[in-house]
N, C-alpha and C positions, 0 to 999 in steps of 0.2 A: 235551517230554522231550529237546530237542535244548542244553539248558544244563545245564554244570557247576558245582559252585559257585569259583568266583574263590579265587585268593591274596590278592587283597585285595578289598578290602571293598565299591570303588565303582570303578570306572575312568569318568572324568570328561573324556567327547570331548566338543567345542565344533567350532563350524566359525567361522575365521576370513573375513571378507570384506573383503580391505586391511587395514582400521589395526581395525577393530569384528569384535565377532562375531552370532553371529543373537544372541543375548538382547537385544544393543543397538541393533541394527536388522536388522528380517529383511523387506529388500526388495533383490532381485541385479540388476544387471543385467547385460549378457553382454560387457561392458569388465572387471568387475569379477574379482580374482583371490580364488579359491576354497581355502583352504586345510585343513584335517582338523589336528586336533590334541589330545594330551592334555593337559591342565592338567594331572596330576601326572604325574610321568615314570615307565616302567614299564621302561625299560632294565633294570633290576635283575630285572625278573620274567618269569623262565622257563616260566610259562606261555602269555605273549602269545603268539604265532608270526605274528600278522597284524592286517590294519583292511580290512574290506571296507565299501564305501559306495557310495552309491545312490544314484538318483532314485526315488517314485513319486510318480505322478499322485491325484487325489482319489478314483480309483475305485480304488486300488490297485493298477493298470499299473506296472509297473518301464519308465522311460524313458531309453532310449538302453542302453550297457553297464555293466554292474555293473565296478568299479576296486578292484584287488586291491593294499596295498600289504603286501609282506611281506619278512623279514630274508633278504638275500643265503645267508646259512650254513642254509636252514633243510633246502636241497637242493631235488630233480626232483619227489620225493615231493607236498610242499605244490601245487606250479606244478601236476602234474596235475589236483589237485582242481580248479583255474578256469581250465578248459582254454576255457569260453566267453566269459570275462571277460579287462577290461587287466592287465595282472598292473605292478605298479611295483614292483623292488626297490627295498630301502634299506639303508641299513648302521644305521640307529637308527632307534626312534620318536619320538626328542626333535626330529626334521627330518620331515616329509613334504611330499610335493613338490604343485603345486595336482592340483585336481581338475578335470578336464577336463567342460565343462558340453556336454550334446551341443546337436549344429548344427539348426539352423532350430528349437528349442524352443519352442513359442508362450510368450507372459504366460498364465500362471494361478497359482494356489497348487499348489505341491510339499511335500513333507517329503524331507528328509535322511537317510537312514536308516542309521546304522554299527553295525557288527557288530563286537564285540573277540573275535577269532579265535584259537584253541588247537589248532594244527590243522585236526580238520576239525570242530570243537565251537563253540558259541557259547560265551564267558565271558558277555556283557552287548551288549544291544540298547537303541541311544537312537534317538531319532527329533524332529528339528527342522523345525517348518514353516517358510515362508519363502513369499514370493510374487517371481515371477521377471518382470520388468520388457523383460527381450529389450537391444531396442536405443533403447526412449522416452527419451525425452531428460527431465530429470527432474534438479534442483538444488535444495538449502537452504542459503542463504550463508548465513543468520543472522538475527536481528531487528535491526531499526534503530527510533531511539526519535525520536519528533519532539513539539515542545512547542509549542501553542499563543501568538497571537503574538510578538514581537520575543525572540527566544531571544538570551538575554545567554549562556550555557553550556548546552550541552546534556549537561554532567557533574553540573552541579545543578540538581535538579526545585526548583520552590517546592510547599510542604504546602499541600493541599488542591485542585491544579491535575488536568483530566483533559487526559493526554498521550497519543499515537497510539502503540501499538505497531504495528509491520508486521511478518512472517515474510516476509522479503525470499525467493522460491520463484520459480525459471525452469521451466515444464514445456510441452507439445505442448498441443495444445489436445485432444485425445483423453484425455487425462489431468483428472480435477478432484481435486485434492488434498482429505483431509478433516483438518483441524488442531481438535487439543485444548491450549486454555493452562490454565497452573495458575497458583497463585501459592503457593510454598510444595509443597505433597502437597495444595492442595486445587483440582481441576478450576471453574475458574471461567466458559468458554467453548467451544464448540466446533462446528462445522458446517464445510461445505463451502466450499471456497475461491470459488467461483462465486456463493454466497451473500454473502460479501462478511467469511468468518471468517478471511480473513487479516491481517485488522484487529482491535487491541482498543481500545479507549478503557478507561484504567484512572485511575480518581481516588486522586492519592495520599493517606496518610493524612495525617494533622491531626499528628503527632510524628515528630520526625526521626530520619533514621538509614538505614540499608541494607535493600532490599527484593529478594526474589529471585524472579524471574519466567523458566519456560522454556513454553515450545510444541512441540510434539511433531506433526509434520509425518509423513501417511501417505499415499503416492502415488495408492492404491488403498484404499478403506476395504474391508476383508474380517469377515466373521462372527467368523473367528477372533481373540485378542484376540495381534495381532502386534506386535513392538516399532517404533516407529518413526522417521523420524529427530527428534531430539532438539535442541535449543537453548535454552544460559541465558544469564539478561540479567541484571545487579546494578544497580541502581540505586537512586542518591544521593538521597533527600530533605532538604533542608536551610532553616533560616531565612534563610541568608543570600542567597538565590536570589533576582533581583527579577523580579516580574510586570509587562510591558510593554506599555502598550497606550495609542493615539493619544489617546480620550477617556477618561472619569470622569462618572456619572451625577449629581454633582451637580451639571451647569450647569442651570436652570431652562429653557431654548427646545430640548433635550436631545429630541426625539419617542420615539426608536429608537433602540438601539443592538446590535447583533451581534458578537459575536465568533467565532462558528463553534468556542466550544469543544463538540466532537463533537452540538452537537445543534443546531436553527434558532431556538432561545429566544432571545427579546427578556432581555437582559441589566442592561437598566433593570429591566424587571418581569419577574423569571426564573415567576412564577407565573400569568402573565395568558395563557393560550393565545390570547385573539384579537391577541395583538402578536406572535404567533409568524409568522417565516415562514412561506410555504404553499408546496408544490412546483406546478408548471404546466404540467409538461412529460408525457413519455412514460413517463418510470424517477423512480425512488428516489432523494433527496439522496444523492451521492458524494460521500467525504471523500481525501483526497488528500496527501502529502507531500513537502517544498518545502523543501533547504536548515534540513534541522534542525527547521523547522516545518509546520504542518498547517493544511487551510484546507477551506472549501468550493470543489467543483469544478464549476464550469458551463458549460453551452454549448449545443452543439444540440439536445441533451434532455432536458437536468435546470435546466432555470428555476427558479428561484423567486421568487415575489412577496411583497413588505411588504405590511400592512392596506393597505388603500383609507386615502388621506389626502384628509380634506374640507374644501377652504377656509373658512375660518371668516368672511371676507365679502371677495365677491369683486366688491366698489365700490371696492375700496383696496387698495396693492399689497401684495402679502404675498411675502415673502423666505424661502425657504429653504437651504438648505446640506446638501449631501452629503460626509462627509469618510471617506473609504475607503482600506484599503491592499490592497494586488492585485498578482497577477503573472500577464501573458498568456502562458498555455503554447502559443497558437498564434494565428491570426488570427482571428477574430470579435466577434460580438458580447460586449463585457463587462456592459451594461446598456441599458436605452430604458425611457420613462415615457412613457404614454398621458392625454392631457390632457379628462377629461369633463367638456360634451361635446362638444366643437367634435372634437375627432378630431386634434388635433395631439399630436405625437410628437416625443421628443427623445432621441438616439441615441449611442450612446459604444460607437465600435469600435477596433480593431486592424487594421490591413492594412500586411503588406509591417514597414516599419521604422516607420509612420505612426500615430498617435495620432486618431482624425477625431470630433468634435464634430459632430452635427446638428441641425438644427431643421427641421422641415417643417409643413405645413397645405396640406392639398390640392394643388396643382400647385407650389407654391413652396417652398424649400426653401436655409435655407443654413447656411454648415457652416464651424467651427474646424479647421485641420489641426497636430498637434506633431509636430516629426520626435524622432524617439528617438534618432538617427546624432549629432546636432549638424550645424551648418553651415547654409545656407540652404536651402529646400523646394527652389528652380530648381535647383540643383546638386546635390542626390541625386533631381530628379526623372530629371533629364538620365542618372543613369550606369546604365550595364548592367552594375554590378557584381553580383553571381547571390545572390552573399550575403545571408542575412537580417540576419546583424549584431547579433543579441539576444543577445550574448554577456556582458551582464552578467546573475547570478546574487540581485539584489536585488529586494528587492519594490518597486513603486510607491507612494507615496504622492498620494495626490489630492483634490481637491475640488471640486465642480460646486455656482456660484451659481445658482440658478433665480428672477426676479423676473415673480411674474405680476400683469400689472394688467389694469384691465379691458376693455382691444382689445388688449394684445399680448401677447407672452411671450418673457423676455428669458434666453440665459444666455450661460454661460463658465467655463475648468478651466483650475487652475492644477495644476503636479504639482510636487511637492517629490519629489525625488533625485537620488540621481547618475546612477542610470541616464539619465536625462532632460538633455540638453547644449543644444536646439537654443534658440531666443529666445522669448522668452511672446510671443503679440498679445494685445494687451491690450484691444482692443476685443470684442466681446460679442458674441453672434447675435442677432439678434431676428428675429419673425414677428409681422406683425397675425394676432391671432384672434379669435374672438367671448368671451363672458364664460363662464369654467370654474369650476365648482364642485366639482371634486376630480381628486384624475389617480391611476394606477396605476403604481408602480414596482415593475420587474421587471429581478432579477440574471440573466443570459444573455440566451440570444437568444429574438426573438419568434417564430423559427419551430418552436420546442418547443411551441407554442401548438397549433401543426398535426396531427391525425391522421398524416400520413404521413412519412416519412423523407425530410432534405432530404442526398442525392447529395453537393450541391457544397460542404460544410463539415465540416469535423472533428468529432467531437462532442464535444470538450473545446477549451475556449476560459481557461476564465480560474479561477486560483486565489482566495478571497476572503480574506483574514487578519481583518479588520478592514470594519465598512460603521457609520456612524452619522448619524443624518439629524434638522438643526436645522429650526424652523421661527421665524422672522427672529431667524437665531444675532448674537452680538457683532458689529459689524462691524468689530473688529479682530480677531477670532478666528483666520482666515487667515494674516493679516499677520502675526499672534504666532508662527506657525509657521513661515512663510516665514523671519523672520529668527532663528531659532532652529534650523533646518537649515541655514542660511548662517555659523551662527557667530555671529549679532550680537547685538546688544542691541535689544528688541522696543521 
């Protein structure tokens, strides 16, 4: 009985947070500036005489002091009634000034509670939840779009491509974000950022034209259904968009091919699960994005392995071909193949500025070096510049000949880009080894093989864009590439 009824009909408070208000995201944090306000203005009506607002807690606690804002002219009379409260004059309620959020308030869910004040009468009671953040640190710059391989624009999708969305989110590790994406008004994803829902893979449709996709980022997932922060993306599908990619399934010596669009399907035969990648490591295939594009991400514990490949006779030499595009995001292993069964191994890493090729069998062991600086290996062996010097932004392009006969096993990488300055050796590695009848190729490192965590290595080592593996390819195949990244005629 403590309401009258209004002059008008609805008086409509909102609380402003910066530029938004709760309806549009009701998450504060204690940087954030708090302000009370009425959408329609009530200057004119002489019944308002105030706005009292509040905190409480979930149990219905009022926390910290209840804040009085009321008209200069209304006199002492009003001021007595909250005689326990902040009292803020104003000259209008087209202005109020913030609301002071009280000190050391933990993170929980609150409601807002305003009172439109007629003296000492309620006109109308609203009440806004809202979940209060403190001091977490806690950011949504936006989504960024990345397209599987060689992105000609990433303003035009090609129809039918699946491309990465990311909700680009900076937060405390106390925090795990839970994001919902739509496409349109219809929820099409949603789970915890930790989960790995800060990714979508979205395949565009088959007809061109404009598609509209946002993500809805919540710091803290609460019961309550709270607004959260918000982000849209438009994007262009078009025919005129080309799809780029190193090979084409119909060369006939073609084994394998990969693309890492968002899944480990063999892309020759998108139906055959035993050509699918297999993971080998500790965790889950990671997908990762790279200068506009997306790729698989490996390294110390997310392996994965191609089928088992079985020499088909191994009295005669048999040639195969690796032709992959890649980017080392740090030092390690990029790939090694297990040769059964003699036990020989062949190894392709990263270290420092250095590209390193190996071949081993039992004690012996030897090994290709490419410097990525340019200039000769003695003279950036020699400098103690601190530098890593991976300051180009491109992907690698490369390819590993492997010739196995039957006492040895021979290889050699050549890299096509510009990342890549320094002089090819053109000679080869070899190892005597006994007679192999199939070997094991595996993207990352071998020690993802291991039970245990290896200390001394990063666990991201290398992005994949592209992996496609011939078995005795053209032997101008290479060459065709090489002089066609040079500008020449093949």
């Amino acid at each position: 009985m403590d309401t009258i009824l209004p002059s008008a009909s609805n008086y409509k408070i909102n609380i402003q947070i910066n530029d938004l208000t709760l309806d549009d995201c009701s998450y504060v944090m204690s940087r954030d500036v708090i302000q009370p306000f009425f959408e329609n203005s009530v200057s004119n009506d002489q019944d308002v005489t105030g706005l009292l607002v509040f905190l409480k807690n979930s149990n219905g606690t009022i926390m910290g002091q209840r804040v009085v804002y009321i008209l200069e002219q209304n006199g002492q009379d009003d001021n007595d009634s909250y005689s326990n409260d902040i009292i803020i004059p104003v000259k209008t309620f087209d202005y109020l000034p913030s609301f002071p959020i009280p000190e050391n308030l933990p993170p929980a869910m609150y409601t807002m509670v305003s009172h439109v004040m007629s003296g000492k009468n309620i006109l109308q009671r609203i009440e806004k939840p809202f979940y209060y953040l403190n001091s977490m640190d806690f950011s949504y710059n936006g989504i960024d779009v990345y397209l599987p391989g060689i992105a000609v624009s990433s303003q035009l999708i090609p129809r039918g491509t699946v491309i990465m969305l990311e909700a680009n989110v900076d937060h405390i590790n106390s925090i795990d974000p839970y994001i919902i994406w739509y496409e349109g008004r219809n929820k099409i994803s949603e789970g915890y950022f930790s989960g790995g829902a800060g990714q979508l893979f979205w395949k565009t449709p088959e007809k061109s034209g404009f598609f509209y996709l946002h993500a809805e980022v919540f710091p803290v997932r609460t019961n309550n259904r709270l607004a959260g922060y918000r982000k849209d993306i438009s994007l262009l599908v078009s025919t005129i968009a080309i799809d780029v990619h190193l090979v084409s399934d119909n060369i006939q010596q073609l084994m394998h091919w990969y693309t890492f669009e968002s899944s480990l399907n063999d892309s020759k035969t998108l139906l055959s699960a035993e050509s699918a990648l297999r993971p080998a490591g500790l965790y889950a295939p990671k997908w990762m994005g790279f200068n506009k594009t997306y790729g698989l991400l490996t390294g110390n514990k997310n392996p994965v392995s191609l089928p088992r490949i079985t020499i088909p006779d191994n009295r005669n030499v048999n040639v195969y071909q690796a032709v992959f595009r890649f980017f080392p995001v740090n030092d390690g292993e990029i790939f090694y193949v297990i040769f059964e069964p003699s036990g020989a191994r062949l190894q392709l890493l990263k270290k420092d500025h250095l590209i390193i090729l190996t071949l081993s069998s039992g004690l012996n062991a030897v090994s290709q070096i490419y410097n990525l600086q340019g200039g000769s290996l003695a003279e950036n062996a020699s400098s103690d510049r601190a530098d890593n010097a991976d300051q180009n932004t491109s992907f690698l392009i490369a390819g590993v000949n492997i010739t196995i006969q039957p006492e040895s096993i021979t290889a050699d990488i050549n890299i096509l880009s510009n990342y890549f300055h320094g002089e090819l050796n053109e000679e080869p590695v070899v190892i005597e080894t006994k007679t192999d009848d199939a070997f094991l190729f595996y993207l990352g490192s071998q020690d993802g093989l291991n039970a245990g965590k290896n200390e001394t290595e990063p666990e991201s080592a290398v992005i994949w864009d592209e992996f496609a593996l011939y078995h005795m390819p053209p032997i101008n195949l290479f060459s065709v590439r090489t002089a066609l990244a040079a500008g020449e005629e093949p």
